[in-house]
N, C-alpha and C positions, 0 to 999 in steps of 0.2 A: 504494500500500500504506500501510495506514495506519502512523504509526510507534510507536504503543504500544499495548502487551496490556493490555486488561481486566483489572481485577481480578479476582481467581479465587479460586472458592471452594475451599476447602481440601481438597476431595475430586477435584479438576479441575484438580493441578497438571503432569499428565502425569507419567511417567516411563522415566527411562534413567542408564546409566550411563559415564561412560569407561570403567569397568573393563571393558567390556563390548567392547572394542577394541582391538588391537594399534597398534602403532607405526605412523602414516601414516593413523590413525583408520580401519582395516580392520575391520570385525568379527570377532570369535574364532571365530563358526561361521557356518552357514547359520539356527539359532533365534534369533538377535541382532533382538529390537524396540526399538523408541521409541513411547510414547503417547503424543498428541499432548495439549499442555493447551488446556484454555479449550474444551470440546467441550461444554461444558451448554448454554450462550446457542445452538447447533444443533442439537440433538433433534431438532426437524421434518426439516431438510434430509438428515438422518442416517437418519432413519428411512423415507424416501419412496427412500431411495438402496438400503437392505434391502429395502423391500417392493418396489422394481421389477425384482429379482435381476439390475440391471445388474452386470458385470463382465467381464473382472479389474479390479479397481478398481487406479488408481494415483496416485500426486501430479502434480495439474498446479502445480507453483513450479518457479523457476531462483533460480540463484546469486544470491546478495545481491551486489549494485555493492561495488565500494571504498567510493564513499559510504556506504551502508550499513551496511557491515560496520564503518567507522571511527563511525560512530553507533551501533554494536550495537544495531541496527533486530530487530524481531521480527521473525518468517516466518512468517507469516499461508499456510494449506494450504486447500486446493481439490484436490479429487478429477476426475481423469476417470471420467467415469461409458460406457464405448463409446466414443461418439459425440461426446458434450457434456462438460462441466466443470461442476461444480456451487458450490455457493455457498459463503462459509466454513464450514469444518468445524472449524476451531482453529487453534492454535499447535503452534510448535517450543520444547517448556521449555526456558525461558531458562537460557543458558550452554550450551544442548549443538545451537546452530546451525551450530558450525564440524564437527560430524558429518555432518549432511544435506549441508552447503555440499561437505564432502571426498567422499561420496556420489555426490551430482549428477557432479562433475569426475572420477570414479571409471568412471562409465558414460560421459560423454562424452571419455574417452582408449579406453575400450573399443571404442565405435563402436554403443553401445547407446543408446537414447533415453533421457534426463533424467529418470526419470520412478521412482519406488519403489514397488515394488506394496503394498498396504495389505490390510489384513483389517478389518472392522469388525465389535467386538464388543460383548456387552452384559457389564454389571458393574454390578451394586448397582442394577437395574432400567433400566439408563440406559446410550444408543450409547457407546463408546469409540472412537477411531480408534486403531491402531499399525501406524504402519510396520514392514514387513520386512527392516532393514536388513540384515539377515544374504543376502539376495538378493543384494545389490549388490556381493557380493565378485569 
C-alpha cells in the first residue's frame, strides 16, 4: 500500500463526520456514509464498475497494522466487484481512518465478513464512492 495520498483537488476531498457517531465510533443510524476522497484520478475504473451493474458492491481493505496506524498510513479502497476486486477507487479522508478501522473490527466480532457495502454515485458529472457505514452497526 502505498503510504501517501495524492494530492487532491479541492472538490475530491471526500466526506464524513465524527458527529456522525456514537461513542465506540458506532454510527447514529443505518443512513450514516463516508465518501471516499481522491476518486477523480479513477473515473475509468468507477465507471466500467457502473456500466457492468456488478454488485452488491463492497470494500475489499483490512485493518491498518500497528505499523500503520503509528504512521497514520492512508487507506487506499478497492471494491469487490462479485467475483473480482477492482483497482483503486480512493481514499479514506484523512483523520476519519480510525472509523473504517472501528468498522472492519465491528463486523469481525460480529462474525460478518470485513467488508462495507458501498453505493457509487455521480455528483457534479463525476463517480463518487461512499461507504455505508451506517450498515455496519
Amino acid at each position: 500500500m502505498p503510504s501517501e495520498m495524492p494530492d487532491l483537488d479541492k472538490n475530491d476531498l471526500g466526506k464524513g463526520s465524527f458527529s456522525q457517531y456514537k461513542y465506540g465510533l458506532t454510527p447514529n443510524n443505518a443512513r450514516v456514509r463516508l465518501r471516499l476522497a481522491g476518486s477523480n484520478p479513477h473515473q475509468d475504473v468507477l465507471r466500467e464498475i457502473v456500466e457492468s451493474g456488478a454488485g452488491p458492491l463492497e470494500t475489499a481493505i483490512s485493518r491498518r497494522s500497528q505499523q500503520q496506524d503509528a504512521e497514520d498510513a492512508p487507506i487506499e479502497v478497492r471494491l469487490f466487484t462479485g467475483s473480482r476486486v477492482s483497482g483503486p477507487v480512493g481514499w479514506v479522508p484523512r483523520g476519519l481512518e480510525s472509523i473504517v478501522d472501528e468498522a472492519l473490527s465491528r463486523l469481525d466480532i460480529a462474525g460478518r465478513k470485513q467488508r462495507i457495502p458501498v453505493e457509487i454515485i455521480r455528483k457534479g458529472g463525476l463517480y463518487r464512492v461512499e461507504l455505508k457505514m451506517g450498515e455496519t452497526r
